[in-house]
C-alpha positions as CSV (number, residue, x, y, z in Angstrom):
1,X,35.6,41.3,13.1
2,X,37.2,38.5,14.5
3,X,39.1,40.5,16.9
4,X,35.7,42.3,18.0
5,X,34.1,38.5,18.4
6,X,36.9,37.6,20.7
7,X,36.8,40.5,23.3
8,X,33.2,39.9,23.0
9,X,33.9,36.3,24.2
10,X,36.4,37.3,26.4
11,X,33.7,39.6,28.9
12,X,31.6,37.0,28.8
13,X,33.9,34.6,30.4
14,X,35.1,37.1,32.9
15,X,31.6,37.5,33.7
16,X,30.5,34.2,33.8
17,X,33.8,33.3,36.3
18,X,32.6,36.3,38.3
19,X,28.7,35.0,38.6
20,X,30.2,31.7,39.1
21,X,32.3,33.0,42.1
22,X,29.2,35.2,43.3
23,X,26.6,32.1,43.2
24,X,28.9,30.1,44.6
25,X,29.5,31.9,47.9
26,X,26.4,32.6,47.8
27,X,26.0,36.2,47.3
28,X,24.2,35.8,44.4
29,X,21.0,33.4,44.0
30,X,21.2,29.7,43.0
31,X,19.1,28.6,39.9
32,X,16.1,26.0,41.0
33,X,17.0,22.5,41.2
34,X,19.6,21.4,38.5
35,X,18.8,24.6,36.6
36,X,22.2,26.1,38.3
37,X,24.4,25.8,35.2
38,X,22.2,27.2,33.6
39,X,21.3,30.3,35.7
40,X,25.1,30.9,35.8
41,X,25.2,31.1,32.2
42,X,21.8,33.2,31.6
43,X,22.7,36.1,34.5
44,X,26.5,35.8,33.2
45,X,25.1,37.3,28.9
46,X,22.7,39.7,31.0
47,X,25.9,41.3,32.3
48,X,28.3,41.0,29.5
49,X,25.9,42.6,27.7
50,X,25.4,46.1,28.4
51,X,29.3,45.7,29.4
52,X,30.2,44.8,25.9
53,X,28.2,47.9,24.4
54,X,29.7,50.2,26.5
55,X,33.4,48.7,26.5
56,X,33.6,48.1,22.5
57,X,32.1,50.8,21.1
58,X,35.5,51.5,19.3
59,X,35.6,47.9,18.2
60,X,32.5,47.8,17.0
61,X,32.6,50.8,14.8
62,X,35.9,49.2,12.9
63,X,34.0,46.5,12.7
64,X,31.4,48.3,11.2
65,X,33.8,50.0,8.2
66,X,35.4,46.9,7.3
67,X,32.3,45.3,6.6
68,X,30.8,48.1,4.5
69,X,34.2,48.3,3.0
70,X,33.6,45.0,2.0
71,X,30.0,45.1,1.0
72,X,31.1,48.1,-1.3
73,X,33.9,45.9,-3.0
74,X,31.4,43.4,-3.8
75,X,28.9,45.3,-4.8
76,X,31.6,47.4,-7.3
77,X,32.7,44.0,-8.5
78,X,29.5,42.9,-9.4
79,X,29.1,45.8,-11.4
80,X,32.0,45.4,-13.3
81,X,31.3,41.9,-14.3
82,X,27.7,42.6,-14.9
83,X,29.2,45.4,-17.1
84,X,31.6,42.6,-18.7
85,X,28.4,40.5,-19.4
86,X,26.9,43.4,-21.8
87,X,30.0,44.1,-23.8
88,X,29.8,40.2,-24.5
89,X,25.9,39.8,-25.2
90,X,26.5,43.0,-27.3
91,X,29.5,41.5,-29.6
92,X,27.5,38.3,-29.7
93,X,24.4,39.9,-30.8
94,X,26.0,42.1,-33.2
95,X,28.4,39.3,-34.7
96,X,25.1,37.1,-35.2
97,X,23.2,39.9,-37.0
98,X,26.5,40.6,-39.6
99,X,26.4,36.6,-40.1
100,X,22.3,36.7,-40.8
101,X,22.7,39.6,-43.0
């Protein structure tokens, strides 16, 4: 996941020197004002976007198994202690009824 975050950030940086570069030779259009920064930044995600879908699809995927891997481990060990909890509550409630007997 981590690695997945990180070539994520790394397009977007790539794009964002590229729109830099573009804006600031002027091929591309400046932002209004003192807005520029900030137009930079916004046209820089609307690129890396679609580039990121298209690039890490692989990524994304193993991404994708680990964390249902995960949510399946959890899910299993909940279970098993939920399991855990009965066999105690059982032997509790069945030690109390020999005792009230």
């Amino acid at each position: 996941m981590l690695r997945y975050t990180l070539m994520r950030l790394g397009i977007f940086v790539g794009c964002l020197v590229v729109v830099w570069g573009l804006v600031h030779f002027g091929l591309a259009p400046r932002g209004l004002g003192s807005s520029n920064g900030m137009w930079i930044a916004l046209l820089a995600l609307v690129v890396s976007a679609p580039i990121s879908f298209v690039a890490l699809r692989g990524e994304r995927e193993r991404a994708s198994v680990q964390i249902v891997e995960r949510v399946e481990r959890a899910k299993a060990n909940l279970d098993a202690n939920r399991s855990q909890e009965d066999v105690a509550d059982d032997a509790a409630r069945a030690e109390g009824h020999a005792t009230t007997s």
